[in-house]
C-alpha positions, 0 to 999 in steps of 0.5 A: 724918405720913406719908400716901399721896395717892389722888387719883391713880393715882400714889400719892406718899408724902407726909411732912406736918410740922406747923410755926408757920406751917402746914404743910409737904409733900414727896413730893407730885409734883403740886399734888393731892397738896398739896390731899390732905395739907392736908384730911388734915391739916385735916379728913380725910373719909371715904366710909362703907359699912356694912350696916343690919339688915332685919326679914327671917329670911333677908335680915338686912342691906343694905349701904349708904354715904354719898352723900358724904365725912363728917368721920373723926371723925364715923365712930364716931357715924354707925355707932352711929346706924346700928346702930339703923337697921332696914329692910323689904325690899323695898328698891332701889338708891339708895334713901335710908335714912337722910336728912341723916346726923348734921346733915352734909347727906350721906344713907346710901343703899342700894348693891343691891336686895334682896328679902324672903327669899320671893323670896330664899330660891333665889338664897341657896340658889345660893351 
């Protein structure tokens, strides 16, 4: 498998070979890189942003992320519970939408302040 490392600005190319006693890297130049194949391998995470729906005709979602990294494959349950998810405006940044996502001890929370659409509706009309 092949992966690109991120947690630096270099990028290295790192080739993961999957062997009886573990696994193998090469392409990483420093040992973050060897950390990053290994929770790739192992347990790959993944920061979510979304948007959840608002009871505002004008204001219809908010955007939201998880305060912290959750397993790749929870992604696909998180985003259903989500699409369930209905918010009233006003709503402020860092506002906690939903706590405790899936039992995984990370929040969803708001990532900007939104008005209900009687305070919206001049800055909409802007664009």
């Amino acid at each position: 498998m092949k992966i690109i490392c991120t947690n630096c600005p270099s990028g290295c190319q790192i080739e993961v070979t999957n062997t009886v006693g573990g696994i193998i890297t090469t392409g990483n130049k420093c040992p973050k890189g060897l950390e990053f194949a290994e929770s790739e391998w192992f347990n790959p995470v993944r920061l979510l942003t979304t948007t959840v729906k608002t009871e505002d005709d004008q204001v219809r979602r908010v955007p939201v992320r998880t305060t912290d990294a959750i397993p790749k494959d929870k992604i696909m349950d998180a985003m259903g519970l989500l699409d369930t998810v209905v918010v009233t405006l006003p709503i402020a940044v860092g506002t906690v939408i939903v706590h405790n996502l899936l039992n995984l001890g990370v929040d969803v929370i708001a990532t900007m302040t939104m008005q209900p659409s009687s305070c919206a509706q001049g800055h909409k009309n802007r664009s």
